[in-house]
C-alpha positions as CSV (number, residue, x, y, z in Angstrom):
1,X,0.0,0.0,0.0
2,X,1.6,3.6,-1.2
3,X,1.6,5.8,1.8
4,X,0.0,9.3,2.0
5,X,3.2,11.1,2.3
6,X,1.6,14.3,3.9
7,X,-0.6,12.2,6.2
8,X,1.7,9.5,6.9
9,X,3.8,12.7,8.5
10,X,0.5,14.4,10.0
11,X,0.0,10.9,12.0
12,X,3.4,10.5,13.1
13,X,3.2,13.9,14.5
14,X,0.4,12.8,16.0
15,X,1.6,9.4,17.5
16,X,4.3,11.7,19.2
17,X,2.1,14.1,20.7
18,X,0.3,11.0,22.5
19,X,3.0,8.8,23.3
20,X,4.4,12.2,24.6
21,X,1.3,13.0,26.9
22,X,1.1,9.5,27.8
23,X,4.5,8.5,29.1
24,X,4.1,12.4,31.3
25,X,0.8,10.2,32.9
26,X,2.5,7.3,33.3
27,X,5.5,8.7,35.3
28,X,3.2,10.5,36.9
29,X,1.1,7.3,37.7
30,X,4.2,5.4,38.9
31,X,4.3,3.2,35.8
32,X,7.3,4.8,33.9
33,X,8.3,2.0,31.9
34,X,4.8,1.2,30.7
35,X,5.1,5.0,29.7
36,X,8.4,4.9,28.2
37,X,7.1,1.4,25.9
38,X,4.0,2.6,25.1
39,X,2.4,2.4,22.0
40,X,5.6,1.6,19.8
41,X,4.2,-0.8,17.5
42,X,2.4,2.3,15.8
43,X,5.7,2.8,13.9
44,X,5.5,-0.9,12.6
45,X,4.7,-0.8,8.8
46,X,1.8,-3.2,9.8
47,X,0.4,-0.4,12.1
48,X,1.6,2.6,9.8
49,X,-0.3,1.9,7.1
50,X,-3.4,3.3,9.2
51,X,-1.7,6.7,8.5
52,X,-4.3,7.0,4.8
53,X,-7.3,7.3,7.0
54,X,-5.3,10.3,8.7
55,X,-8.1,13.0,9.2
56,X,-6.9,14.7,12.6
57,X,-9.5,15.1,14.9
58,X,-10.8,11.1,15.5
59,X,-8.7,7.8,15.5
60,X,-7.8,6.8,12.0
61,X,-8.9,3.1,13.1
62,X,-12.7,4.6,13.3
63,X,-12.4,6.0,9.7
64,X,-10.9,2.4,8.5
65,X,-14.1,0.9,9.8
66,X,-16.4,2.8,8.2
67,X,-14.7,2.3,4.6
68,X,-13.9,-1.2,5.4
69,X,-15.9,-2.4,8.3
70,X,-12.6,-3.4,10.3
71,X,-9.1,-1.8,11.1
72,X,-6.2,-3.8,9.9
73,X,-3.8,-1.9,11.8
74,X,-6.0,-2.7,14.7
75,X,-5.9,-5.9,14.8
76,X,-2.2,-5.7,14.9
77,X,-2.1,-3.0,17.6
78,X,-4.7,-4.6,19.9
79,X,-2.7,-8.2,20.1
80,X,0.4,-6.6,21.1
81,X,-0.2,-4.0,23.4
82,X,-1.6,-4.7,26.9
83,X,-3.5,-1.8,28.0
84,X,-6.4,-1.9,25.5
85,X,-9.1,-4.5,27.2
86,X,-9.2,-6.0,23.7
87,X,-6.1,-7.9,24.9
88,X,-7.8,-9.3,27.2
89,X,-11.0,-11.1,25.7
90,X,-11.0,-15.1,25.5
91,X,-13.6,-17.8,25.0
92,X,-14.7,-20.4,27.3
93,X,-15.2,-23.9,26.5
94,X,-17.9,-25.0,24.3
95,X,-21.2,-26.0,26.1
96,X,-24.0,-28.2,25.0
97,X,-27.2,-26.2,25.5
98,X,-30.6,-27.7,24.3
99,X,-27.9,-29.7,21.4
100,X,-26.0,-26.7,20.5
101,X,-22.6,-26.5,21.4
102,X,-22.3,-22.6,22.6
103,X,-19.1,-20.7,23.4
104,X,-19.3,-17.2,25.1
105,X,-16.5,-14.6,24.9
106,X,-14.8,-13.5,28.2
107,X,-13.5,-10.3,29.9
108,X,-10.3,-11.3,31.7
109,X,-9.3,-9.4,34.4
110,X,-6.3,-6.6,33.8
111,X,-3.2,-6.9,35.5
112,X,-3.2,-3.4,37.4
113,X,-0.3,-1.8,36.0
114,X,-2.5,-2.0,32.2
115,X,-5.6,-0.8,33.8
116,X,-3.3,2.6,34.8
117,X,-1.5,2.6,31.2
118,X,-5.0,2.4,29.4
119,X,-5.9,5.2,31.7
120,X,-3.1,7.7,30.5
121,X,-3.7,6.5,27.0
122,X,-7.8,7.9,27.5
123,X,-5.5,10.8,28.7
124,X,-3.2,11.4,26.4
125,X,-5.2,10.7,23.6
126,X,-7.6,13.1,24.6
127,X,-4.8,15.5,24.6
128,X,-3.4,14.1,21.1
129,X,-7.0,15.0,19.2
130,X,-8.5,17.8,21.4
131,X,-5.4,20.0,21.7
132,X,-6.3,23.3,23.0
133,X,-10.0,21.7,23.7
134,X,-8.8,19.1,26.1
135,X,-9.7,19.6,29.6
136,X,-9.6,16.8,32.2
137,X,-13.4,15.9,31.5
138,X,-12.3,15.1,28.2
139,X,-11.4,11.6,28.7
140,X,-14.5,10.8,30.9
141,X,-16.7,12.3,28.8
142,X,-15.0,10.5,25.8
143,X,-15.4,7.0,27.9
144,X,-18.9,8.2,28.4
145,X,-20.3,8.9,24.9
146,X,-18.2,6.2,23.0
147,X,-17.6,3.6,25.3
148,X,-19.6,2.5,28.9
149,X,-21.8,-0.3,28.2
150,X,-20.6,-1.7,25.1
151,X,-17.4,-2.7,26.2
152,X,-16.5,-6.5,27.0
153,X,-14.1,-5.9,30.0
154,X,-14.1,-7.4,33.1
155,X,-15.7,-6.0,36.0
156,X,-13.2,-5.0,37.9
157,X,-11.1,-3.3,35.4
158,X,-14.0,-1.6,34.1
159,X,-14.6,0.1,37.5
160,X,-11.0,1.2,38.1
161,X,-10.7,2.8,34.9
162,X,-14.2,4.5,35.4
163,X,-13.8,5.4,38.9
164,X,-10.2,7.3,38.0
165,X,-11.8,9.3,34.9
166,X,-14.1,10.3,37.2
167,X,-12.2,11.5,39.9
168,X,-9.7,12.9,37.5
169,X,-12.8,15.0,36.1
170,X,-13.3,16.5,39.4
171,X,-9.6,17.8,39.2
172,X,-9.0,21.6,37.2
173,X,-5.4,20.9,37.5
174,X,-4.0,17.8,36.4
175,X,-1.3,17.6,39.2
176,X,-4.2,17.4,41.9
177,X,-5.2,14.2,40.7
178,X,-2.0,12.5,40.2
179,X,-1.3,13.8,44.4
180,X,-4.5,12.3,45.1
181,X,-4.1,9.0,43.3
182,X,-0.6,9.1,45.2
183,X,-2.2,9.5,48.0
184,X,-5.0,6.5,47.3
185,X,-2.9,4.3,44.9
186,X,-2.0,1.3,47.9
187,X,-5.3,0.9,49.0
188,X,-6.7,0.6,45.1
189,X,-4.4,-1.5,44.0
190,X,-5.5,-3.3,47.1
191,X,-8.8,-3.6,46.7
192,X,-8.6,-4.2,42.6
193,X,-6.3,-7.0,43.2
194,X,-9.0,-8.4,46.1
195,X,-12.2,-8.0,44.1
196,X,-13.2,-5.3,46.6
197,X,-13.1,-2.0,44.4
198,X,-15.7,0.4,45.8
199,X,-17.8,0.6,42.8
């Protein structure tokens, strides 16, 4: 596939202005390697390609879908990179049920340190497509409108990463948050790794 040499650029700036945002988060959220390996098989040519549905203010995976009804790209990105819940989708056995044989996807649960890296990415993708509009309602209200209820995560992930975008939206200034996540960070990861997240 020939490259769009003017979007292929546009996207790579683009790709740098999230990994950017999102390794800040990350350091922030005690994670620094997650931040520092973030994202880099967007520069694979498998992943690159996604740079002709380049537009600038949305993912160019949601533009592949509507022309093709799937993301190539995607489906390279999602099996490699643990923070997306994607990742993290199996099947179970087959069962027989009146003769059929029926197998049911499941949500496994995140390790903790990729529930906190697919919290910067809402973050610093946000920041990546909403510039100067970005505010730190953004991601909730992103997670809101595009994603709560039609996601296959487990439980428990799905909570922690709901109940930081929300108390994240609460915050004006960014660095309020990441002193009060400091501040609450043992006793979440407690409770996420117990089953006992206050919902």
């Amino acid at each position: 596939m020939n490259l769009n040499k003017e979007n292929l650029k546009k996207h790579k700036d683009t790709i740098k202005l999230h990994r950017r945002a999102v390794r800040e988060a990350c350091f922030k959220m005690g994670i620094p390697l997650r931040g520092l390996l973030h994202d880099l098989s967007k520069y694979s040519k498998e992943e690159m390609s996604i740079a002709n549905w380049y537009i600038g203010t949305k993912s160019p995976h949601d533009i592949a879908r509507d022309e093709l009804g799937y993301s190539p790209s995607w489906i390279h990105h999602k099996a490699r990179n643990k923070h997306h819940w994607e990742y993290w989708t199996d099947f179970n056995s087959a069962k027989l049920v009146d003769g059929k044989y029926i197998i049911e996807a499941v949500a496994v649960k995140m390790p903790y340190k990729y529930v906190i890296e697919m919290f910067c990415d809402f973050v610093g993708a946000g920041k990546a497509y909403l510039k100067e509009k970005w505010n730190t309602n953004s991601p909730l209200a992103y997670w809101k409108s595009n994603c709560e209820g039609s996601r296959l995560m487990h439980a428990d992930s799905e909570t922690l990463l709901k109940q930081l975008l929300e108390v994240f939206s609460t915050y004006s200034k960014e660095e309020d948050f990441y002193a009060w996540y400091k501040k609450h960070k043992a006793r979440l990861e407690e409770q996420y790794l117990g089953g006992t997240l206050d919902v």
